[in-house]
N, C-alpha and C positions, 0 to 999 in steps of 0.2 A: 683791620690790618694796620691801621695808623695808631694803633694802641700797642701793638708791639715791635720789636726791633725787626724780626723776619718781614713781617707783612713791610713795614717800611720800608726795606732793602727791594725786596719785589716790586712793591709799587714802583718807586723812585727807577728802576730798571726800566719797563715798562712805559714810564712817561718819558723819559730821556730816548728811550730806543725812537719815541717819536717828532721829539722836538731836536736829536741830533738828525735827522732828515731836514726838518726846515731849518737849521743852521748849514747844513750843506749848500742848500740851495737859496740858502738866503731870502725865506718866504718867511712872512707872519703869520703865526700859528696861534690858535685860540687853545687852553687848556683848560678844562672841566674839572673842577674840585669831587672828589668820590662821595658827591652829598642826595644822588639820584634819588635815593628812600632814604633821608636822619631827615624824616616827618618824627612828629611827635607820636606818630600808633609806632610806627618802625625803630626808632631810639628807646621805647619804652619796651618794647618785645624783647630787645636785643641785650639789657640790664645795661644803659650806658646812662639813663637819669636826664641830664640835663640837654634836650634841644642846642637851645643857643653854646652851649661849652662845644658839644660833636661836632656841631656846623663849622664854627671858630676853629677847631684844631685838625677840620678837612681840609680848609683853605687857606690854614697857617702852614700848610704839610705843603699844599701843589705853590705856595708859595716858594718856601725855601728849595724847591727844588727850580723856579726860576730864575733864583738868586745863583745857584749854580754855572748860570751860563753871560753874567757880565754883561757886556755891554751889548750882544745880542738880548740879553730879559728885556730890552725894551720894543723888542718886537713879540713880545709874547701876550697876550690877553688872556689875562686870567678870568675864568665864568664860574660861577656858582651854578649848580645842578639843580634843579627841582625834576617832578612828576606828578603824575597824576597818581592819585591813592592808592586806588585799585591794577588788575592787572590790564595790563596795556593792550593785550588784544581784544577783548573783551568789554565793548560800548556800551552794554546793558549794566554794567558797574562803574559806569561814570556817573559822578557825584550831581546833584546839580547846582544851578549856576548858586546858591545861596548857601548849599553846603561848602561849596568848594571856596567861596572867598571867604569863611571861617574856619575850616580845617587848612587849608594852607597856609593862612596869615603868618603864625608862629617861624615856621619856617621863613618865606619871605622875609620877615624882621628876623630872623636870628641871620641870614647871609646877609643883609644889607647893611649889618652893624660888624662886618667885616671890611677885607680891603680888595672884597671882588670889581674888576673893572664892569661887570655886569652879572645879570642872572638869567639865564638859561632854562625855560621849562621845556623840556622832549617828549617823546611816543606819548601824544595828547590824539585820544583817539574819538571826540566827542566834547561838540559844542559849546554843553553844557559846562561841563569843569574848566573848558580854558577861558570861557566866559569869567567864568568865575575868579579862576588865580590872575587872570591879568587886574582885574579889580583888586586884588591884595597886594599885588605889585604895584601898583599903580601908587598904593597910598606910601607905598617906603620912598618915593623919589628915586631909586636907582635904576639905572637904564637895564631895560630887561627883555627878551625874544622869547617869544613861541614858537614851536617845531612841532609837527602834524601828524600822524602817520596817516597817507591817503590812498583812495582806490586810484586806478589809470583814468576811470572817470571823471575826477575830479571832486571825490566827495572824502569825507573824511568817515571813519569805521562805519560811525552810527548815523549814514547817510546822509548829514549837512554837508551840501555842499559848500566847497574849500574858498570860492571868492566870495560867497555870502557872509562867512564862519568872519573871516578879516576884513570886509566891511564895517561886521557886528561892532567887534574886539576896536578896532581902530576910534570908531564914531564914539563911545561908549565909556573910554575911560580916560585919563589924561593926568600923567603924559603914556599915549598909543605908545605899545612897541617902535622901539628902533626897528625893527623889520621882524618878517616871519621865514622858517627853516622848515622842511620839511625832511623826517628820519627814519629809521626803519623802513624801508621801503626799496626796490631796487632801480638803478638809476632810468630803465627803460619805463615802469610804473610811475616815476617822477616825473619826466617828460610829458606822457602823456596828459599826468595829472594838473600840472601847471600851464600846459595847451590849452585846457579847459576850463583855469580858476581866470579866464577874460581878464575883466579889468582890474584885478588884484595880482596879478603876474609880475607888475613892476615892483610889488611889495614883497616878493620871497625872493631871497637873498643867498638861504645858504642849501646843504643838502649834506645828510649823513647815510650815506646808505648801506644796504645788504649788499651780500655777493650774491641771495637768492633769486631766484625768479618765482616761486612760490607764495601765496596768499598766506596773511595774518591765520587764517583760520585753519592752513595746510602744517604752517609752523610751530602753531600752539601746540604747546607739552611738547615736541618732538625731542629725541633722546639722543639725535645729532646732527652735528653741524653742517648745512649746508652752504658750501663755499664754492667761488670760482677762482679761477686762476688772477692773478694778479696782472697781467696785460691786458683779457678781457674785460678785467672791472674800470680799469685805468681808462681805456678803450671809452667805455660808455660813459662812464664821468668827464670825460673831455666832451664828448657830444651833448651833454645835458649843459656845460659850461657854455660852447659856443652860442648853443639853440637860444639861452634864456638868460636872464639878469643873475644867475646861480655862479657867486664868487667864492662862494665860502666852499669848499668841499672838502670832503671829509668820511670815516667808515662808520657801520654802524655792526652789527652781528656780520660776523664770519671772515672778516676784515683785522688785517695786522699790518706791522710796519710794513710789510712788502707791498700791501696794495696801496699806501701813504706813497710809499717810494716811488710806486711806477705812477702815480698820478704828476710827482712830481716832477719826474726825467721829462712829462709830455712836456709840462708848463716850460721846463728849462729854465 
């Protein structure tokens, strides 16, 4: 969509429908370049060739759309996107920790040789791979977060548990994430899940949630969206804010401007 005029028109809608909310209310908003899959299997599927040019002209695009808004762009944070290769509900196709700090590298350096304030890896559903990418992040120097998807238990898909996983990740590479997010998930499965990551609770920071209340495994393939109402979600994202160290919030599936909006009327 950033290849052509329509997709850009869209997009650019789309992102502004959400960053004129935080200029309403005068909140600092983080903005995600559309870089989730321009992996090198994913840009070459797609006949787009070069990696680093795709990445560069996703985060040249959520750029210019910050320049849009003056002297508020400088509450804005721009993040470069990553993911894990495979699909995201799905922990028995997570890479491991030696594949994945080689299949991600490229990427990693192709956003770092941008002008992301940071990079962002999301729906990391197993150990292994975030083990891994944080080790490729590590070596670009640019400050970077991981985001989890976890059970209410406390564990993440492919049953490591969530204060071990950032124990690991933290001791292991340098420089550690700026902090860890947790996403896809619903804000009541977060709560519980960050009750139980003990002494790594002061390290997760942010949360992007579902409007579902339904399991990774309820959701997969499903052929529609399940959503809540926009006061309800707003509702629970303030109680996961007061409960824990979670500043950063934010939507993930089933989530648009209005559930952004009522998050924000609570904050005021």
């Amino acid at each position: 969509m950033v290849y052509n005029s329509r997709g850009r028109h869209v997009l650019r809608s789309i992102y502004r429908g959400y960053l004129d909310i935080a200029r309403e209310y005068d909140r600092e908003m983080i903005v995600l370049a559309p870089t989730w899959r321009t992996n090198p299997e994913r840009v070459a599927r797609a006949g787009l060739g070069d990696v680093v040019a795709v990445n560069r002209d996703c985060v040249d695009f959520v750029l210019s759309v910050r320049d849009d808004y003056d002297d508020f762009g400088r509450k804005i944070l721009i993040g470069g996107l990553m993911a894990c290769k495979n699909d995201a509900y799905r922990p028995n196709e997570a890479l491991t920790e030696e594949q994945a700090a080689e299949f991600h590298m490229a990427q990693a350096e192709a956003l770092s040789s941008t002008q992301v304030d940071f990079i962002l890896v999301s729906t990391l559903p197993a150990r292994s791979e975030a083990v891994g990418i944080a080790r490729a992040l590590a070596r670009t120097g640019v400050p970077f977060v991981l985001s989890y998807i976890v059970r209410a238990d406390g564990s993440l898909l492919d049953g490591s548990p969530l204060n071990e996983t950032i124990d690991i990740i933290d001791a292991s590479v340098s420089p550690a994430p700026v902090f860890h997010m947790l996403n896809c998930v619903h804000p009541s499965v977060c709560e519980r899940g960050v009750a139980a990551a003990t002494e790594a609770r002061a390290r997760i920071k942010g949360l992007q949630a579902n409007t579902s209340l339904k399991t990774p495994e309820e959701l997969e393939g499903s052929d529609t969206l399940d959503e809540a109402a926009p006061d309800l979600f707003a509702d629970a994202m303030i109680r996961v804010h007061e409960g824990t160290n979670i500043n950063i919030l934010g939507g993930c599936c089933g989530t648009d401007e209005r559930h952004i909006r009522a998050i924000a009327e609570r904050l005021g």
